[in-house]
N, C-alpha and C positions, 0 to 999 in steps of 0.2 A: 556151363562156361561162366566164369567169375569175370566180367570187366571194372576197371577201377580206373578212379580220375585224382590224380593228385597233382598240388602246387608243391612243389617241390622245394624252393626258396633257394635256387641253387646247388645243381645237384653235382657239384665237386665238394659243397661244405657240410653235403645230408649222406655223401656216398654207403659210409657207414650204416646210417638209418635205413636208407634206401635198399639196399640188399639184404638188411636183417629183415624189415618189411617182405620182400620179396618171397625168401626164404619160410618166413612165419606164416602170410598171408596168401603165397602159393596163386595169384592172380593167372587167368592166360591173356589178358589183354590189359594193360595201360596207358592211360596217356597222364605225359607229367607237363604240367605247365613253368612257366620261369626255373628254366635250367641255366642262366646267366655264360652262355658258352658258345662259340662257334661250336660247329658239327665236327669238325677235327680235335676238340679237345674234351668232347665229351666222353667221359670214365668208360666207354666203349666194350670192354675187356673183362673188366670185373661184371658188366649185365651180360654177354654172353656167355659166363663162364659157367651161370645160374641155367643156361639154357634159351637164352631169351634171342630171339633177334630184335637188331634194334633199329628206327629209322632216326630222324631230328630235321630240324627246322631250326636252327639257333640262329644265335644273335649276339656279339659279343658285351659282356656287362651285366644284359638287362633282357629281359621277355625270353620268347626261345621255347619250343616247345616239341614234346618226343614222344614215340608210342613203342613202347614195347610189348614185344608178341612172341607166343610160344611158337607158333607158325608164322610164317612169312606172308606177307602180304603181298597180290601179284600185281597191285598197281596202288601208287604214293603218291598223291598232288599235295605241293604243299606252297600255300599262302590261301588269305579270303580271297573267289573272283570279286572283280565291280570295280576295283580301283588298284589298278598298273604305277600309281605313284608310292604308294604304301609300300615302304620298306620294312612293318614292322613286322618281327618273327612271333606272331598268333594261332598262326591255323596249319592243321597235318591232317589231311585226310589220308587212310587207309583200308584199301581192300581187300577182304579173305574170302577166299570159298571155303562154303564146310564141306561136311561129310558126303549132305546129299545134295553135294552143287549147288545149293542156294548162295546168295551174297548177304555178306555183311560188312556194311560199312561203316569205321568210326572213322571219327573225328575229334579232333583235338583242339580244345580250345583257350586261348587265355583272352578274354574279354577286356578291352582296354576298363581302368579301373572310373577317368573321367573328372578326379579332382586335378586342380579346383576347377570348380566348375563355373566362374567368371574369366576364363581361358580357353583355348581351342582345343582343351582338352577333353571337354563336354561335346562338343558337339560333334568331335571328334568319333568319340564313343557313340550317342546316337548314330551316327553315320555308320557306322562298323557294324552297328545292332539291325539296321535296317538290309546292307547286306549281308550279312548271316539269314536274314531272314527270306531275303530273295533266293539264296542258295539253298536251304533249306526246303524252298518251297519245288525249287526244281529236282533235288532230290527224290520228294517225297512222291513223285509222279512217278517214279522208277518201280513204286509199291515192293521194296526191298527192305530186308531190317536193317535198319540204322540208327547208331547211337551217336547224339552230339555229346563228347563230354568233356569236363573243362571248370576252370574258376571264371564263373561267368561277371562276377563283381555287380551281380546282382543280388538283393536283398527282395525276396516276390511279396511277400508280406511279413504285416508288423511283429506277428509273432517266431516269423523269422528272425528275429533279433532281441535282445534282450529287455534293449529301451527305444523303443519306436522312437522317443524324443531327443536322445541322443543323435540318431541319423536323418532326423527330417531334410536337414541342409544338405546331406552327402548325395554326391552324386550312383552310390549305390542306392540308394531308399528315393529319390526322385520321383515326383508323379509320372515325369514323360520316361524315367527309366524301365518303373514298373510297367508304366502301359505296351513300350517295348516288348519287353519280357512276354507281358501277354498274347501281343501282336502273334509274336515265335510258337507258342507256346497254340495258340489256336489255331494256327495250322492242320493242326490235330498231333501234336508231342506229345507226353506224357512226364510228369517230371516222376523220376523213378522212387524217389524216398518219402514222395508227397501222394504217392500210388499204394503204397504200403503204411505209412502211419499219419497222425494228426496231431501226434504230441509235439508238446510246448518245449520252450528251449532245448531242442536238438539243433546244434552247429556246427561247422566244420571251420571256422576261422575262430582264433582269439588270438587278440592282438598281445604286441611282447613286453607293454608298459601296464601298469594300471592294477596287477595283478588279476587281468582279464580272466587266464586262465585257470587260477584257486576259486575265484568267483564266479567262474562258468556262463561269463558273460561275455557272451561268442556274435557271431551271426551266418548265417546260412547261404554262402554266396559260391558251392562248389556242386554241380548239378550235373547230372545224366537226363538229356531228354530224349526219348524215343520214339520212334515211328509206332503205328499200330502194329504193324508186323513183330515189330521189335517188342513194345509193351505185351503183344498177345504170347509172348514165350520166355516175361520176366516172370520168377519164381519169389526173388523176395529180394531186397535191398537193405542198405547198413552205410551207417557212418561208423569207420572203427576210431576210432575219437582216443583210444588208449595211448596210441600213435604220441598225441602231444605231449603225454609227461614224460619221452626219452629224454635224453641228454643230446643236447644242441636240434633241437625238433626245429622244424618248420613252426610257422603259423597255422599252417593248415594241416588237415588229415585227411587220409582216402576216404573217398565216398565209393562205395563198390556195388554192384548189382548182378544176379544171379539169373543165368537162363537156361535151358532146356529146348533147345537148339534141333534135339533128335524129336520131339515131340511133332 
């Protein structure tokens, strides 16, 4: 089974992209982050017609987030629990049974991103980060496979990124971000592309000023973390990074990860 987590940057202006992807890269599970859309007006029609069922969590504008699935999934929560005021559209859990009754659950995630971060927009994000974390943890007690996946708008380390000195200030590269991240992350996750390699400048963002992307001066802030169960039956992961030189791309590219689910 192939899962994949993409920022989609709008998925009425990537439709195009997005089903060539589809078609090309043959995923059975997604989740796509900032689809900028209520649920009634997302391209609905054209992903099913690929085969795909589709759920959403949208938002109109801005954030908004989808999973699509070759199978249905037979139960869909969608927002973070911990906080009943949060209107914003981030989080889509969904759940499938396989073949052999076991469960799998993703989740869908767009991590608020946090700048600037002398605004309530940092602490904001640590808030959000801490509950993911607490959800995660109640999860993980379930001892089922599960995938968070998602634009976490986290940078985990420096050579996550091009120029550590460019991001020291950003509220992605943050001491209290990364430590975050780590909080999540020691739970006992597994970050899926950081389980498979340790090379240098692999990223899945580059920005659309600066000639980021000719220069390959990216950063790594789109992640699949997995439960033990889930890590103990990944086969191997990928950044398809080719993604960025379409015509009219995202910022981002899928990050995708491979399992054997029958094993």
């Amino acid at each position: 089974m192939k899962i994949a987590t993409w920022n989609i940057n709008g998925v009425k202006a990537r439709i195009d992209n997005l089903t060539q992807w589809l078609k090309d890269s043959d995923p059975d599970i997604v989740c796509l982050q900032e689809i900028k859309t209520i649920d009634e007006g997302f391209p609905r029609l054209e992903i099913e017609a690929l085969g795909y069922h589709v759920e959403t969590h949208g938002q109109k504008g801005f954030n908004g987030v989808a999973i699509l699935s070759k199978t249905s999934p037979f139960e869909v929560n969608r927002g973070l629990p911990g906080d009943p005021l949060d209107e914003q559209a981030r989080f889509l859990e969904a759940v499938f049974t396989l073949p052999d009754s076991r469960i799998l659950r993703v989740c869908c995630i767009y991590l608020p991103n946090g700048n600037p971060v002398d605004t309530e927009k940092y602490p904001y994000k640590l808030a959000w980060m801490e509950r993911l974390r607490s959800f995660a943890a109640e999860r993980l007690a379930y001892e089922e496979m599960l995938v968070l996946a998602g634009d976490y708008n986290v940078i985990p380390e420096p050579h996550d990124c091009f120029d550590p000195r460019v991001w020291e200030s950003d509220a992605l590269f943050l001491p209290q971000t990364r430590q975050a991240f780590r909080r999540l992350e020691n739970l006992g996750l597994t970050d899926a592309v950081r389980a498979t390699t340790d090379a240098t400048r692999l990223y899945s963002f580059w920005d659309y000023q600066a000639g980021a992307w000719p220069k390959n001066n990216g950063i790594r802030i789109d992640h699949l973390l997995l439960s033990p169960e889930a890590a103990d039956r990944m086969t191997s992961a990928a950044i398809e990074k080719h993604v960025r030189a379409w015509e009219k791309p995202s910022d981002h590219v899928p990050v995708i990860a491979y399992f054997d689910f029958a094993a």
